[in-house]
N, C-alpha and C positions, 0 to 999 in steps of 0.2 A: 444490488445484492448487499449485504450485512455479513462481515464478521465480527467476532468477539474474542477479544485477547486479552493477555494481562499486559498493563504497561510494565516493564521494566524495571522503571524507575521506583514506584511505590505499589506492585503487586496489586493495580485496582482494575476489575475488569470494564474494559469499555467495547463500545458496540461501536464500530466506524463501518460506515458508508463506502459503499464503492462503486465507482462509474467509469466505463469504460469512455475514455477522450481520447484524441486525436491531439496530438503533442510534436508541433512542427514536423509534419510527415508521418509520426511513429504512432503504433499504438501505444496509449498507454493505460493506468488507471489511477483516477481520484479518488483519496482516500478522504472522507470528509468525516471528521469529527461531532460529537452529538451539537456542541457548540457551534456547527458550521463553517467555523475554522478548515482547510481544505488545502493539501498539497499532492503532487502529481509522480509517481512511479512509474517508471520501465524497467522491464526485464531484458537485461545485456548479458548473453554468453551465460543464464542461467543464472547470475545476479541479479537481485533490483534493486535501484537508485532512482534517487530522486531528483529529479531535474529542473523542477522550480521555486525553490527556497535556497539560503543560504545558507542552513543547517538545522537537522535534525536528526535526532541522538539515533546514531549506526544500533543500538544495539533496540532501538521500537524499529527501525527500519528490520531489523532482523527475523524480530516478531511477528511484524506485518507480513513477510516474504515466506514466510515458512505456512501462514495460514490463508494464504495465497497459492500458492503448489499447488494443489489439487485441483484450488476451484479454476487456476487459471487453466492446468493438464487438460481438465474438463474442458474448456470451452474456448480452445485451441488460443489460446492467447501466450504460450510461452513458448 
């Protein structure tokens, strides 16, 4: 699946990639950039964090989660 967001940082819309992984036991989802660049989210207690990087900016993870809701409601993933 494909969403599209603004980033945060400089209001430019990008289309990232999403793929449902298996993340030491957990479900999660790959968010993969046009670039193919690619790091991994779970949904905790109706939060999502990222679990395999050492940082990226809380507030595209913010971004990301909110245009995530639905799709994930949808398709029992949260």
């Amino acid at each position: 699946m494909e969403i599209v967001i603004k980033d945060p940082s400089n209001d430019v819309e990008l289309r990232l990639g999403v793929e449902p992984e298996d993340y030491n036991g957990e479900q999660c989802l790959r968010i993969v950039y046009p670039n193919k660049d690619s790091f991994v989210m779970v949904q905790k207690n109706g939060d999502w964090e990222v679990v395999d990087e050492e940082f990226i900016n809380p507030e595209l993870i913010e971004v990301i989660g909110k245009a995530l809701q639905p799709k994930a409601s949808y398709n029992s993933l949260s």
